[in-house]
C-alpha positions in Angstrom: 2.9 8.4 -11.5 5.5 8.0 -13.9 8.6 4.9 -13.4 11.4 6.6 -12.3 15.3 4.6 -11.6 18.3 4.5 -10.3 21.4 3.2 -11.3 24.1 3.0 -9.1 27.4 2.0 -10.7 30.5 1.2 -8.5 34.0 2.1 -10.0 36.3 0.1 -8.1 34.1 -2.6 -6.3 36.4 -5.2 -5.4 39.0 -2.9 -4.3 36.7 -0.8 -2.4 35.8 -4.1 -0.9 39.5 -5.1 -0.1 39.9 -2.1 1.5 37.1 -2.2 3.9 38.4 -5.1 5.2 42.3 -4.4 5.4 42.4 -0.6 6.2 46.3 -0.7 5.4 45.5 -1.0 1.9 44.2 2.0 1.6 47.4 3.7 1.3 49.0 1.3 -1.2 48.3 0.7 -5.1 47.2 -2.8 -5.7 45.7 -5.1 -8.2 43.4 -8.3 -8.7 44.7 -10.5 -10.8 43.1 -13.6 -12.8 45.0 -16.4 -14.5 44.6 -17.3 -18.1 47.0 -19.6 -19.8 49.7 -19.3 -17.6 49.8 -15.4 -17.7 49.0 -12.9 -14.8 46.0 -10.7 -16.0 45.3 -7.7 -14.4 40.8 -7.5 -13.4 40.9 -4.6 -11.1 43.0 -1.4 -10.3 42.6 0.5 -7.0 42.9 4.4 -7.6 46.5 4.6 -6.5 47.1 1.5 -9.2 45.3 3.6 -11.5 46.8 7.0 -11.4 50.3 5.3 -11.8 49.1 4.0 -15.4 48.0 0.7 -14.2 44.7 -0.4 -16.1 42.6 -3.7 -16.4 43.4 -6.0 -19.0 47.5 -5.7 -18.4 49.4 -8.2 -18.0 50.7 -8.3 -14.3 54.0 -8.2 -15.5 53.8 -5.2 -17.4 52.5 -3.4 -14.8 55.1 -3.9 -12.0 57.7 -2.2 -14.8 55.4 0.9 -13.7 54.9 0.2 -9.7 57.9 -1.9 -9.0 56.9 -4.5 -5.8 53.0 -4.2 -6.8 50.5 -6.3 -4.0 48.1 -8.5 -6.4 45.4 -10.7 -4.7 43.4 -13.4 -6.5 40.1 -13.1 -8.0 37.1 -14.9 -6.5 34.6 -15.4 -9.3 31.8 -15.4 -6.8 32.7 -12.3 -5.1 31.0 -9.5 -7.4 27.7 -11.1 -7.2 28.1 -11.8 -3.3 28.8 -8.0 -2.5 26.0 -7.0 -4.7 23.5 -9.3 -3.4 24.1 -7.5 -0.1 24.1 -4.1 -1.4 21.4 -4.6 -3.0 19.5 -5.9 0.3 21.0 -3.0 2.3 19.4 -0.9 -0.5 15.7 -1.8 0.6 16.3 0.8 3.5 15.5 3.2 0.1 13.3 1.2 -2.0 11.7 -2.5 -2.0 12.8 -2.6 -5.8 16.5 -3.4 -5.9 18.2 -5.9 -8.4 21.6 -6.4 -8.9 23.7 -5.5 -12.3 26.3 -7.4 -13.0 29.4 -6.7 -12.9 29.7 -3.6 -10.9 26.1 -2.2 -10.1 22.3 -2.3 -9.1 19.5 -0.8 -10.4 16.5 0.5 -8.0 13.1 1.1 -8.7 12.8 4.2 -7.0 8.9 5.3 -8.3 7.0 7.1 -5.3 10.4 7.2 -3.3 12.0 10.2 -3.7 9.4 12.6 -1.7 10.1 10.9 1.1 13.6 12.3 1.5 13.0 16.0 0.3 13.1 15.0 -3.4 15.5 13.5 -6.3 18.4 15.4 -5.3 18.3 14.7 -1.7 17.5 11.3 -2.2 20.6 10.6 -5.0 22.7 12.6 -2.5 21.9 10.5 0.4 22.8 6.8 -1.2 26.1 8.6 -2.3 26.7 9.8 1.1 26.0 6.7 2.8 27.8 4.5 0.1 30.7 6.9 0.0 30.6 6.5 4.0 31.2 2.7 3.8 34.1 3.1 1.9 32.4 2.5 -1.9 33.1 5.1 -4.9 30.3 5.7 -6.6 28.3 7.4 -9.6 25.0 7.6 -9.3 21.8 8.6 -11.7 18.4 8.8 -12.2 15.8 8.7 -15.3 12.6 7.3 -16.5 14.3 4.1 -18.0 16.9 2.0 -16.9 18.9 2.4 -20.5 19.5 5.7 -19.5 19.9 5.9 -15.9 22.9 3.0 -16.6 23.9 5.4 -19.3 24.2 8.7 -17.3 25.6 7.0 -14.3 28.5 5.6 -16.5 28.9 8.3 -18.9 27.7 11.4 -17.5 29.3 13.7 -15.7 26.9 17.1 -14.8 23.4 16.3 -14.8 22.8 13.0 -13.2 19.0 13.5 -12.5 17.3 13.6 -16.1 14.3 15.1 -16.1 10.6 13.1 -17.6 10.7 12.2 -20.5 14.1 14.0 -21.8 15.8 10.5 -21.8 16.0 11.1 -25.5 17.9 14.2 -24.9 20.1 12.9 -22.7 21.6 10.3 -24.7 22.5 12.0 -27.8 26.1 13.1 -26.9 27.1 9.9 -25.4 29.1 7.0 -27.0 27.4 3.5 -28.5 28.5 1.5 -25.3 26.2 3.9 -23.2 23.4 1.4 -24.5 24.7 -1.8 -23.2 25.9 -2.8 -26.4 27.8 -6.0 -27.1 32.3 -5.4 -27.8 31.2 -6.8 -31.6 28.2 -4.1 -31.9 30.2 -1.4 -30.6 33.7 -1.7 -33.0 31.3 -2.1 -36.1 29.4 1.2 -35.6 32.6 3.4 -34.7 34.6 1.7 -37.8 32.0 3.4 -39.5 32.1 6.9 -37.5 29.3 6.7 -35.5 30.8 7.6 -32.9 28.0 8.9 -30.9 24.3 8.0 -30.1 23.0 11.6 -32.0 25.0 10.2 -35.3 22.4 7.2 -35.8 19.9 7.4 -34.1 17.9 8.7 -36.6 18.8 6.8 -39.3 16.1 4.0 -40.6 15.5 0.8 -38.4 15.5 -1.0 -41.2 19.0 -0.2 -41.9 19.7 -0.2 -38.3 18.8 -3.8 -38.2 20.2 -5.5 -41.1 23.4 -3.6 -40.3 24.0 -4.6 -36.7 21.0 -6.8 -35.8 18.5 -6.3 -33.2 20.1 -5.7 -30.4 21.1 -2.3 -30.7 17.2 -1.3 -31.8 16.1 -3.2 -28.6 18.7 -1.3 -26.1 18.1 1.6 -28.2 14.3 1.4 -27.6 14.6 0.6 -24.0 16.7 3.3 -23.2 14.5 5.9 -24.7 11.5 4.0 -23.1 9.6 2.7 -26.3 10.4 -0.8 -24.5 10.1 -1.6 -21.1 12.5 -3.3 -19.3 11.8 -5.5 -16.4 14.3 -6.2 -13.7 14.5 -8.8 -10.8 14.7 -7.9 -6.7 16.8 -9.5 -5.0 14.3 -9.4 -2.1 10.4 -11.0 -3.5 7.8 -8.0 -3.7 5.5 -8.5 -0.6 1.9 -7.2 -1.6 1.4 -5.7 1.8 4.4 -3.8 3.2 4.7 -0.5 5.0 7.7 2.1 5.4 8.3 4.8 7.9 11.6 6.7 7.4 13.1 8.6 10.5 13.9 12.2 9.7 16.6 11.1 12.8 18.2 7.8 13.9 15.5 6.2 16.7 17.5 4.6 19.5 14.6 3.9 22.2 12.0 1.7 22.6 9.9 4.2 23.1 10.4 5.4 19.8 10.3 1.6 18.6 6.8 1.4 19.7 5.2 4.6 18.4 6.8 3.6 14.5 5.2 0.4 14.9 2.1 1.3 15.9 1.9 4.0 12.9 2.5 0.7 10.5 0.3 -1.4 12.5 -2.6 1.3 11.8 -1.4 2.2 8.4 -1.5 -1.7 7.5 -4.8 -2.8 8.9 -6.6 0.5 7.8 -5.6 -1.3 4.0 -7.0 -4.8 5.5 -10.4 -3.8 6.3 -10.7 -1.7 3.1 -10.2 -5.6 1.4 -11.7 -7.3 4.0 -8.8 -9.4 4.7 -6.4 -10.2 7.6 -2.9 -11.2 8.3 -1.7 -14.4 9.9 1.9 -13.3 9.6 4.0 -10.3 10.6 7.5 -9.5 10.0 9.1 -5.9 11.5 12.2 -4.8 10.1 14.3 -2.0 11.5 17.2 -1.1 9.3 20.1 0.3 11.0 23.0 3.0 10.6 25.3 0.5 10.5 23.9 -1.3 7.6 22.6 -3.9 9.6 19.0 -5.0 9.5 16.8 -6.8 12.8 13.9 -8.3 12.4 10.8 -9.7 14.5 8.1 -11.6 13.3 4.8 -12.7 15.0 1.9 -15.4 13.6 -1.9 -15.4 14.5 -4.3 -18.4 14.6 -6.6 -17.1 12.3 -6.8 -13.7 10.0 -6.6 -10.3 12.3 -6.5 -6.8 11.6 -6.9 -5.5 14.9 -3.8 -3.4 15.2 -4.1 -3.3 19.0 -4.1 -6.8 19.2 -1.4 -7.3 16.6 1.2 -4.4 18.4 0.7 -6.4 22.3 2.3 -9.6 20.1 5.2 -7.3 18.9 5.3 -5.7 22.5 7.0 -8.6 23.8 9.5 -8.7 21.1 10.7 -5.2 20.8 13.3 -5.8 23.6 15.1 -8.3 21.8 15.8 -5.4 19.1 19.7 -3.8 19.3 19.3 -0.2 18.2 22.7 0.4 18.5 24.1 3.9 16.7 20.1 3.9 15.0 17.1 2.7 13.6 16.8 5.0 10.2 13.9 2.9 8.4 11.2 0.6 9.8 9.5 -1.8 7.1 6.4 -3.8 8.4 5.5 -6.5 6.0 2.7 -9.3 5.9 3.8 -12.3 4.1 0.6 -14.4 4.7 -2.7 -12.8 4.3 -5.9 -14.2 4.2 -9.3 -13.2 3.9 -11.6 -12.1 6.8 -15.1 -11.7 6.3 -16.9 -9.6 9.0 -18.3 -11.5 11.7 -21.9 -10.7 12.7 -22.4 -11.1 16.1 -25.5 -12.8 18.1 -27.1 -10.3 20.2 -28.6 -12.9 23.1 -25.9 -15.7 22.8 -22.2 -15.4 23.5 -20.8 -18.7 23.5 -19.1 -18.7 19.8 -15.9 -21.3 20.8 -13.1 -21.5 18.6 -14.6 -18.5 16.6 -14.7 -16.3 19.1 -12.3 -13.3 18.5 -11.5 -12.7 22.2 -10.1 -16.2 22.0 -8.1 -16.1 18.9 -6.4 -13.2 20.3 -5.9 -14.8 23.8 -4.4 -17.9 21.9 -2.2 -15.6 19.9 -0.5 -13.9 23.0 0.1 -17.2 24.9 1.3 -18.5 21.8 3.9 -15.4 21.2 5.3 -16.0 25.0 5.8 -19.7 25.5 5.5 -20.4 21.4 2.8 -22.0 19.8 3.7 -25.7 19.4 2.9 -25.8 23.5 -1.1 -25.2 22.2 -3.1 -28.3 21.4 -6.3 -29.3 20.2 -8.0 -32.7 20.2 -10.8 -33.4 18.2 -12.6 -36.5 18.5 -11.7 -39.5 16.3 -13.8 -42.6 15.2 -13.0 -45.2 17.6 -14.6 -47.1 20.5 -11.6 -47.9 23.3 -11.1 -44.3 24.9 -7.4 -43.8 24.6 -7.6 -44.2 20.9 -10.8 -42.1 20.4 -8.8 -38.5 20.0 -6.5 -36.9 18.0 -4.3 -34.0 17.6 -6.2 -31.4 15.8 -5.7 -28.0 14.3 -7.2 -25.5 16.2 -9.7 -24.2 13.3 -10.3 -27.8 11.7 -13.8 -28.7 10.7 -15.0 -31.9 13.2 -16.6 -34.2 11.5 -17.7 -35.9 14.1 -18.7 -35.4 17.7 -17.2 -36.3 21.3 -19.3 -38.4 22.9 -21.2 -37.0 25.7 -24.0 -39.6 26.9 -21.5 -41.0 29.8 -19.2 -39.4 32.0 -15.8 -39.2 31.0 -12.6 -38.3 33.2 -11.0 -34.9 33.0 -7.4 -36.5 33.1 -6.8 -39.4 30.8 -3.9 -41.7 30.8 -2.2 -42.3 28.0 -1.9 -45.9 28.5 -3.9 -47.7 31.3 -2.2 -48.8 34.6 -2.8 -52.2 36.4 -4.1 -51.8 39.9 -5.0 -54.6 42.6 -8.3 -54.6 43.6 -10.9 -56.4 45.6 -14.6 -56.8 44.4 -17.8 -59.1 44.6 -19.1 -61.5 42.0 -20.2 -60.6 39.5 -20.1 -57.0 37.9 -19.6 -55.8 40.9 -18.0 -52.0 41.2 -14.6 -52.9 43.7 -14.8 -52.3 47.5 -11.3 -51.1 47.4 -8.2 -50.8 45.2 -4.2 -50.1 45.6 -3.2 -47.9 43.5 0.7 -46.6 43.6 1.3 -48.4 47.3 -1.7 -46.4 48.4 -4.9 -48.3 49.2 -8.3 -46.6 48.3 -11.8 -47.8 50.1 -14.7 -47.2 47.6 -17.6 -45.4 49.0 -19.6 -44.8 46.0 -19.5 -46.5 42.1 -21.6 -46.5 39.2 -21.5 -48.8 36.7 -20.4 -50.8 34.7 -20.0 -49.6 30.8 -18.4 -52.0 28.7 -16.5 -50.5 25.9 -15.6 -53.1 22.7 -12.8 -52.5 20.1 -13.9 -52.0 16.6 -15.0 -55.7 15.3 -12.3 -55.7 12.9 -9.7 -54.9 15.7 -10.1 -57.5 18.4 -6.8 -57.3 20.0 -8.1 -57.6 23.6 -10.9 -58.4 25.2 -13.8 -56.2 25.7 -13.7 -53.3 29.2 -16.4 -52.9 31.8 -15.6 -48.9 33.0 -16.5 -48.5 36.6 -17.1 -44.7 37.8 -15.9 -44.7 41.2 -15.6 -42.3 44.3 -13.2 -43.2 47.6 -13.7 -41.6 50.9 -11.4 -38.7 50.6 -13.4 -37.8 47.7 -11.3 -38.4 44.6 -12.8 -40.0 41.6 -11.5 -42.3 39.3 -12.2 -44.7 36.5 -11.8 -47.8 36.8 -11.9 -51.2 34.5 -11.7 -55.1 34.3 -10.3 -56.6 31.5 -12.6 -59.2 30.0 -15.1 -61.7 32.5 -15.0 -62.0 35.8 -14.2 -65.6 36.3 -12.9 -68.3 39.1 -9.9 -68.6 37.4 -8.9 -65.2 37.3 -7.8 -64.5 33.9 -9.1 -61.0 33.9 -7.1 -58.0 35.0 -8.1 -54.1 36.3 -6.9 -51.1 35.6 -7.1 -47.9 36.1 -7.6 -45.2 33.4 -8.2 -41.8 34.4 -9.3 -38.9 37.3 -12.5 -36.9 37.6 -12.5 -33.5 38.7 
């Protein structure tokens, strides 16, 4: 498939622009103006300014001896590229592929596009429309190269589609400064009468170039497609996208949900081709209105089950404001990662964190109360209990293991709590402790463990852990800080609940 483009060239930009936002303007000629040395320099004409005989480049002066009482407005330097940047966005709607072309146009890639509305003409016709709907006067064209779809759009005036590879053709009758030429460029080769792009285009490159330099062979070249010419989206190419146009605006959910499955399908049907997987989402639904909603959804680890993937969206696609229409739905994965088939056990189930089922589980908790509220604690290398966990992530590779030899409470305080207890001597489990104002009678202990900091710690004395059961049946774990002496120096504590 061949590179086709389009260039889209707006004639009155700013004014258009002025317009759209102050409707009143419409029926009044006005200018933008620029200051330069003290003088009033006319940038911009609307069409009203312009059939009156006011042009660019005149002084403001001179041009209120034509419309006496003419509105001017500053220039914003910024504003071109601003209103481009979001035309050009508002373009993906028709292509991924659009860059901005400064001072008054864009340029799409539009290869493998066109079919999708009926064809060239249909498609070229439908940017007009729409453009023309939001206030913008356009001229638009399309060719193999971008030299000559900037040329046509500019210059021509019947055929605005030019046909594979008659780019040639279709440049012959126009001037030099169809080919992007510099002011300097342009003066030198009509001094001399060539006047037109058939008058020396012919003529040897050699002469070409030591004439007027390369530039004219290069914009010549790249405008007949001897030279490609690259150009920069505004919007980063994403390696895994989907489109679905809508022959008409969707404005239900309903119809929300069967576009999004067809991409969901469409996009994993390429993931298990490459055995890969996505672990992020991102559903855009361009509008009528030019406006563009998005909803995005993550996975703990690669997926391309589109089932599973769509029940992450489902939750989402209420927060989406259809309003007059959704005309184009684009489903891109930004993050992808590879996902080697799994082969599964026949006689053992228990697989743990790499268990689908779970990943998927994870995912759809995670997409309703967010995923910083899942956490995973892997065991860490240290003796005292509070200190011998961390906060993991949930695929991470344990290097080590918990520590399974003695029972361990379910519930662990973060921090011990000092309790009052009363107990035999010595390493005896308590008869009885108050914990809270409440006062708990022992009926069954086991014990004791003692538990030492690492020897180059030694910030408190060593723990004997007591596993203890009172008569209502609630379990607990218990400690004494140090030895049990007259003097009482030691302390208990209590530091976490069984089951």
């Amino acid at each position: 498939m061949g590179k086709r483009f389009v260039s889209i060239w707006f004639r009155h930009l700013n004014t258009d622009w002025l317009i759209r936002r102050q409707h009143g303007l419409k029926e009044l000629p006005f200018v933008i103006v620029t200051k330069d040395h003290g003088r009033m320099i006319i940038t911009s004409a609307n069409i009203l300014a312009q059939k009156q005989g006011v042009n660019s480049n005149m002084l403001l002066a001179d041009a209120r001896a034509f419309i006496p009482g003419l509105l001017y407005f500053d220039e914003e330097p910024e504003r071109a590229a601003k209103l481009l940047t979001g035309l050009a966005e508002w373009c993906i709607r028709y292509t991924p592929l659009a860059a901005i072309d400064l001072p008054d146009g864009l340029i799409l890639d539009v290869s493998g596009c066109p079919h999708l509305w009926g064809g060239e003409n249909e498609y070229l016709a439908t940017i007009t429309k729409r453009l023309s709907y939001f206030g913008y006067h356009t001229q638009c064209a399309m060719a193999d190269t971008i030299g000559t779809a900037w040329a046509i759009a500019r210059f021509g005036s019947n055929h605005l589609i030019i046909e594979n590879g008659q780019q040639t053709a279709a440049l012959l009758s126009l001037p030099p400064s169809a080919l992007r030429l510099e002011p300097a460029t342009i003066e030198r080769l009509e001094k001399l009468g060539l006047r037109k792009i058939q008058h020396f285009i012919s003529m040897p490159r050699t002469a070409l170039r030591r004439r007027f330099g390369k530039e004219l062979l290069l914009r010549l070249d790249q405008a007949i497609g001897c030279t490609d010419e690259i150009i920069e989206p505004v919007i980063p190419v994403v390696l895994y996208l989907e489109r679905l146009p809508c022959l008409e605006p969707i404005v239900t959910a309903t119809g929300i949900e069967i576009a999004l499955h067809r991409l969901l399908e469409a996009l994993c049907l390429r993931f298990l081709k490459e055995e890969k997987g996505l672990r992020k989402a991102i559903l855009k639904c361009c509008r009528v209105d030019g406006k563009i909603k998005t909803i995005e959804i993550g996975t703990n680890r690669p997926s391309c089950n589109s089932r599973h993937l769509f029940k992450l969206f489902e939750d989402k696609i209420a927060t989406i404001e259809p309003a007059l229409g959704i005309e184009l739905f684009i489903l891109e994965a930004p993050i992808v990662e590879e996902l080697s088939p799994v082969q599964e056990k026949l006689f053992e189930s228990n697989s743990g964190l790499d268990d689908i089922g779970l990943a998927e589980l994870l995912d759809r908790i995670g997409g309703k109360i967010g995923t910083h509220h899942i956490h995973r604690y892997v065991p860490d290398e240290h003796y005292w209990p509070e200190h011998s966990f961390k906060e993991g992530i949930l695929h991470e590779t344990i290097l080590t293991h918990w520590k399974a030899e003695k029972p361990r409470p379910l519930q662990l305080l973060p921090q011990p709590e000092p309790i009052t207890v009363t107990a035999p001597v010595p390493d005896y489990p308590p008869m009885n402790f108050r914990y809270k104002g409440k006062l708990h009678t022992i009926a069954k202990a086991d014990g004791p463990e003692r538990i030492e900091q690492e020897w180059w710690l030694q910030e408190g004395k060593h723990r004997d852990y007591y596993y203890v059961e009172d008569e209502e049946g609630h379990r607990y774990w218990l400690f004494r800080s140090g030895h049990y002496d007259v003097a009482k120096s030691y302390q208990w504590f209590i530091h976490g609940f069984f089951a």
